[in-house]
C-alpha positions in Angstrom: 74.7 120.5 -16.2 75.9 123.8 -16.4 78.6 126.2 -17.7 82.4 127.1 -17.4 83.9 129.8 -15.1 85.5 133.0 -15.9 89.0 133.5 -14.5 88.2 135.3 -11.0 91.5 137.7 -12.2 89.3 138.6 -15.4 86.4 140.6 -12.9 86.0 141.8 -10.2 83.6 139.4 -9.2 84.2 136.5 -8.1 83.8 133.8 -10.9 81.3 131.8 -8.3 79.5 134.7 -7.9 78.5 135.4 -11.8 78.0 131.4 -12.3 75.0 132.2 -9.1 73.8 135.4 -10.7 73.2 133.3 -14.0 70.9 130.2 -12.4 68.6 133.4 -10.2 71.1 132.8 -6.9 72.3 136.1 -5.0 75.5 134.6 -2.9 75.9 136.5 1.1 77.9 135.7 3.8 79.9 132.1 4.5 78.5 129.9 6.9 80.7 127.3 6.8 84.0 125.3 5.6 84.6 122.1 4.3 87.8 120.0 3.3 87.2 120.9 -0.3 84.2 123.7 -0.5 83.0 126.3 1.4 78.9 126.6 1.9 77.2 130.1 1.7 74.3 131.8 2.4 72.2 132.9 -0.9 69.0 134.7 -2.0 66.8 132.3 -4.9 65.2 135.1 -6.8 62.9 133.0 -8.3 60.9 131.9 -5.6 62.6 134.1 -2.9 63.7 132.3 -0.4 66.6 131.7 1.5 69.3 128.4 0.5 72.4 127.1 1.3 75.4 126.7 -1.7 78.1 124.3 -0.9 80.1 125.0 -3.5 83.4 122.6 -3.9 86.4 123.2 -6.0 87.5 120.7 -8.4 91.3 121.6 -7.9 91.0 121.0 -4.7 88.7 117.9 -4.3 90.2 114.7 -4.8 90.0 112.6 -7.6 88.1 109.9 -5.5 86.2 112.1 -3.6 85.0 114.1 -7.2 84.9 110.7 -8.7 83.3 108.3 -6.2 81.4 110.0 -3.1 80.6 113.5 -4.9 77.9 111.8 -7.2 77.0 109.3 -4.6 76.6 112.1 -2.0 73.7 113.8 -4.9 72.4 110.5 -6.1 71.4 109.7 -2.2 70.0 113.3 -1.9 67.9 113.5 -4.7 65.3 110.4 -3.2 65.5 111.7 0.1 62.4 114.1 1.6 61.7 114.1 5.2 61.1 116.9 7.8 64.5 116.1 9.9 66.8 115.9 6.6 68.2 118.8 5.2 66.7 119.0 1.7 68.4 118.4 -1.6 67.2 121.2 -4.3 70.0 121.7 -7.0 73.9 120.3 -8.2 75.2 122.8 -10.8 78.7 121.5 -12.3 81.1 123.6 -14.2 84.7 123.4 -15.5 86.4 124.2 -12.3 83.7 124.0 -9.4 80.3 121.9 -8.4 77.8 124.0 -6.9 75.1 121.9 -4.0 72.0 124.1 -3.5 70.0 122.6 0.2 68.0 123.9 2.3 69.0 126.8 4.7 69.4 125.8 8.6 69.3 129.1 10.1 70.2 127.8 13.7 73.9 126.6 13.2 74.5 123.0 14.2 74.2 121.2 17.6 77.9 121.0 18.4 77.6 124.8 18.2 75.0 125.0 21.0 76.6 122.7 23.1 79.4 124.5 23.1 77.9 128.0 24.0 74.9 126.4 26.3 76.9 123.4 27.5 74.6 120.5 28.2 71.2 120.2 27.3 67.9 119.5 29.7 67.0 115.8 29.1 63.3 117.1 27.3 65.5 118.7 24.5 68.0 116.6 24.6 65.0 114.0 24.0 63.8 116.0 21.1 66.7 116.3 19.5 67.7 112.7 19.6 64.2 111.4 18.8 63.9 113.9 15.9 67.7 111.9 14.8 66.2 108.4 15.3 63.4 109.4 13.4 65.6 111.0 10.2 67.6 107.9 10.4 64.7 105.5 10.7 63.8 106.9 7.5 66.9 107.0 5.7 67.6 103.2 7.0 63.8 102.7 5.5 65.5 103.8 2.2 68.5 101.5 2.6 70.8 104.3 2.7 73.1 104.8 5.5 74.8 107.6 7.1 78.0 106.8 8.3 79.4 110.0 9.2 76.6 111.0 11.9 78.6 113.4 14.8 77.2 116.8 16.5 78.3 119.2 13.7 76.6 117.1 10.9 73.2 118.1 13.4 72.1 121.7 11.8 69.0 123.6 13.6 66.3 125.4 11.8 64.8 128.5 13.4 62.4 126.3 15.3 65.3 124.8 17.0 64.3 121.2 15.1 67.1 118.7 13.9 68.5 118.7 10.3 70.7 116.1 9.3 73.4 117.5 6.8 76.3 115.9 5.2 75.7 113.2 3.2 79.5 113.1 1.7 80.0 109.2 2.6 76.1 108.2 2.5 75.9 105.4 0.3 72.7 102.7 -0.8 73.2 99.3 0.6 72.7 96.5 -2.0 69.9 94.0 -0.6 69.6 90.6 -2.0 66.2 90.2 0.4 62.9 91.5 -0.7 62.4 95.0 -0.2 61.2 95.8 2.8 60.0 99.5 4.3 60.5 98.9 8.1 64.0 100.2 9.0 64.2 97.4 11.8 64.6 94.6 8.7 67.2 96.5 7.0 69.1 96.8 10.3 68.7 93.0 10.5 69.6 92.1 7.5 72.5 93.7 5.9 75.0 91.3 7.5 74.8 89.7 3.6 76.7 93.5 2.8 79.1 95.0 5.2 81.0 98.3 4.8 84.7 98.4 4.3 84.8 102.1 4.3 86.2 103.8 6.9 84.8 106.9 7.1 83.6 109.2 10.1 85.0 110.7 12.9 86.9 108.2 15.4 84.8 109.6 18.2 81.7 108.7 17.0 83.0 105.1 15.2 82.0 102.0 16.2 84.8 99.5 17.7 85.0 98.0 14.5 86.2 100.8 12.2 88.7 101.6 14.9 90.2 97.8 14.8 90.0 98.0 10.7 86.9 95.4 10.6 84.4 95.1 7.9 81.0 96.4 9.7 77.4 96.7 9.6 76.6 100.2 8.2 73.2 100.3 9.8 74.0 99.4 13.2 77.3 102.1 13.2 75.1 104.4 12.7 73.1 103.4 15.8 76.2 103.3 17.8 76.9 107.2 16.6 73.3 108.1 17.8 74.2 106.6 21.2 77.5 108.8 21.2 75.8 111.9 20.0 72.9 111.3 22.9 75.4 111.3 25.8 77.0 114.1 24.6 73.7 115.8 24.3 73.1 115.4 28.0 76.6 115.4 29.4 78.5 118.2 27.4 81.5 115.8 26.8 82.2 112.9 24.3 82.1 109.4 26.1 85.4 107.8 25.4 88.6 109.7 24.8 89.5 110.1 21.1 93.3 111.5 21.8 94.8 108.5 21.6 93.4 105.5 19.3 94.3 102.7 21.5 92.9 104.0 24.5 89.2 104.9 22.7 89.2 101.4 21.4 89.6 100.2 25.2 86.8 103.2 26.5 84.9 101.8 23.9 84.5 97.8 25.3 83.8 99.1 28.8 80.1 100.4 30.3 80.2 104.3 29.6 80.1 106.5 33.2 78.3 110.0 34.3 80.1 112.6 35.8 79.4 113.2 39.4 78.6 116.8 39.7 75.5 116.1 36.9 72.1 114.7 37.9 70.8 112.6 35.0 67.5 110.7 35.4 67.8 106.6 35.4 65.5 106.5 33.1 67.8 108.6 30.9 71.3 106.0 31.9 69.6 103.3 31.3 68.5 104.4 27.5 72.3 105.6 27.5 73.9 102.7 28.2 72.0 100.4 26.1 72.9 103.0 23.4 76.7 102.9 24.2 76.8 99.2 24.6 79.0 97.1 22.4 80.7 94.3 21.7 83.2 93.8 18.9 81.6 91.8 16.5 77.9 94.0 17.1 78.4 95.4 14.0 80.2 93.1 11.7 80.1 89.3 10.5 79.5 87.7 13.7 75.9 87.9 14.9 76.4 85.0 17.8 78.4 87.6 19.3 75.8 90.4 19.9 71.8 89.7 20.9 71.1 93.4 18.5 71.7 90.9 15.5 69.3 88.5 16.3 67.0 88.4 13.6 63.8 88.3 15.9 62.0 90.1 17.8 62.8 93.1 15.2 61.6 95.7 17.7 64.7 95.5 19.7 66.8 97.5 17.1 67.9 100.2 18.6 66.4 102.8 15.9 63.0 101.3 16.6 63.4 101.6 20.3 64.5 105.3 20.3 61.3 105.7 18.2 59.1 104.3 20.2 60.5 105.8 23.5 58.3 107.5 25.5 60.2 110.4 25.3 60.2 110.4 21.5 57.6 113.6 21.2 56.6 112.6 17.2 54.3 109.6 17.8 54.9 106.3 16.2 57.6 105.7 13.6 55.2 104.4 11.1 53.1 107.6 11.3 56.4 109.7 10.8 58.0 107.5 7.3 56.8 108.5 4.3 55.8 105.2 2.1 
C-alpha cells in the first residue's frame, strides 16, 4: 500500500502533506470533520482534477473501527459506480494514517442547505429524494446496504445533484438465494440475514435499532429515506430524538405537518407511507408488516419511489447498471 510518515516535528510540513506530494496530490483547505479523520480538498496532478482526501488517523481510530468497518467501508467502495454515489478512486495506508481519495462534491451536503434555505419546494425536494431512491436502488441491487443514510451523508455536486457519502458501516449482505439484480428481491429476501449492528443516527433509525432488535438492513434504509424526505419538505426531523423513549413512541404513531406549511396530498400521502411502521417491519416477523410480503415485489418502497411520477430519471431499470 504505501509508505511511513515523517514525524510532523521533523518539517515543517505537515507529514500528510509530503505523503500527498509523493502519490501527485496537492492538499487545500478542510472541508470537513470526522470522529477519527478529517477530509480535505486536493489538486490530482496527474490528471488535474479536483478530489476529496479523507484522511484518518490510526491513533485515533479504534481498533474495531481500523479493524472491522475501515476495510469493509473500501471493499464496498471499490464495486460501486453510479451517477448518485460519491465515487471511490484511491486508499493509501501508512504507518500512522489511511488516506481515502473520492470524488469532490463541491456543493456541501443537504443538511447544509436546509439549514441556510430552510425547506425545499416539493420539485427539488422530488429530485433530491428520487436521485436517493435511485443510488440506493442500486446499491440494494448490489446487496450492500447503507445503514447510516441521514441529511449530512447527502453531498451536492455543482449541479445541485445527490451524492451519497459515507460508507463507514456499509456492509454486503450474505444471500443464500440465487442472485438476483432487482433491488425489490433483495429487500424481500434478506429476512434469512438480519443486522445486529446498531449503527446510524437515532433520528433516522428504524423502531427496531431503537428497542435493541435484530433488523432488516434493507428495509432500515427505506425507513431513513422516508425520514430524510420529510425533512426535505418540512425543514424539521419527524419525531423528536432528545429523549429515546419518547422517539421510540413518535415513531409508532402517523407522522403530522405543521400548520403554517402547504404540502400537496399527493406529497402526504407518499410521506406517510414512507414514515409508516410497525415494530416488527424490519425484523423477523414478516406477519406483522404487509412491506414483507414476498409478492407483489413492486410494493417495496425503493421500487415505488422509483417509479413515482415525480421521480424525474425514468425507470429504475434504465438507471442500474447490469
Amino acid at each position: 500500500m504505501g509508505k511511513g510518515d515523517t514525524s510532523e516535528t521533523a518539517s515543517a510540513t505537515p507529514a500528510y502533506r509530503s505523503v500527498m506530494e509523493e502519490y501527485g496530490y496537492e492538499v487545500g483547505k478542510i472541508i470537513g470533520h470526522g470522529s477519527y479523520g478529517t477530509v480535505y480538498e486536493a489538486y490530482y496532478t496527474k490528471q488535474k482534477v479536483m478530489v476529496a482526501v479523507k484522511i484518518i488517523s490510526k491513533k485515533k481510530a479504534s481498533e474495531d473501527y481500523l479493524n472491522k468497518f475501515l476495510p469493509r467501508e473500501i471493499q464496498v467502495m471499490k464495486v460501486l459506480r453510479h451517477k448518485y454515489l460519491i465515487n471511490f478512486y484511491q486508499a493509501i495506508e501508512t504507518t500512522s494514517r489511511v488516506y481515502i481519495i473520492l470524488e469532490l462534491a463541491q456543493g456541501g451536503d443537504v443538511l447544509e442547505w436546509i439549514q441556510r434555505y430552510g425547506a425545499c419546494a416539493e420539485t427539488l425536494a422530488g429530485k433530491w429524494f428520487s436521485q436517493m431512491a435511485l443510488g440506493i436502488a442500486y446499491l440494494h441491487s448490489k446487496g450492500i446496504v447503507h445503514r447510516d443514510l441521514k441529511l449530512e451523508n447527502l453531498l451536492l455536486d455543482k449541479r445541485e445533484n445527490v451524492k451519497i457519502s459515507d460508507f463507514g458501516f456499509a456492509k454486503m449482505v450474505p444471500s443464500s438465494q440465487p442472485v438476483h439484480s432487482s433491488p425489490s428481491y433483495r429487500q424481500m429476501n434478506s429476512l434469512s440475514h438480519l443486522s445486529q449492528t446498531y449503527c446510524g443516527s437515532f433520528a433516522y433509525a428504524c423502531p427496531e435499532i431503537l428497542l435493541g432488535l435484530p433488523y432488516n438492513p434493507f428495509l432500515s434504509d427505506t425507513w431513513s429515506m422516508g425520514v430524510i424526505l420529510y425533512t426535505l419538505v418540512v425543514a424539521r426531523l419527524p419525531f423528536d430524538d432528545t429523549n429515546l423513549k419518547k422517539l421510540l413512541r413518535e415513531t409508532q404513531k402517523e407522522v403530522t405537518f405543521p400548520a403554517n406549511l402547504t404540502i400537496s396530498q399527493e406529497c402526504k400521502v407518499q410521506l406517510l407511507s414512507a414514515c409508516a411502521h410497525k415494530v416488527g417491519a424490519s425484523s423477523a416477523k414478516p406477519s406483522l408488516s404487509p412491506a414483507l410480503e414476498p409478492d407483489p415485489p413492486a410494493a417495496t418502497p425503493i421500487y415505488q419511489a422509483c417509479h413515482h411520477p415525480r421521480c424525474p430519471q425514468g425507470p429504475l431499470d434504465a438507471q442500474v447498471p447490469a
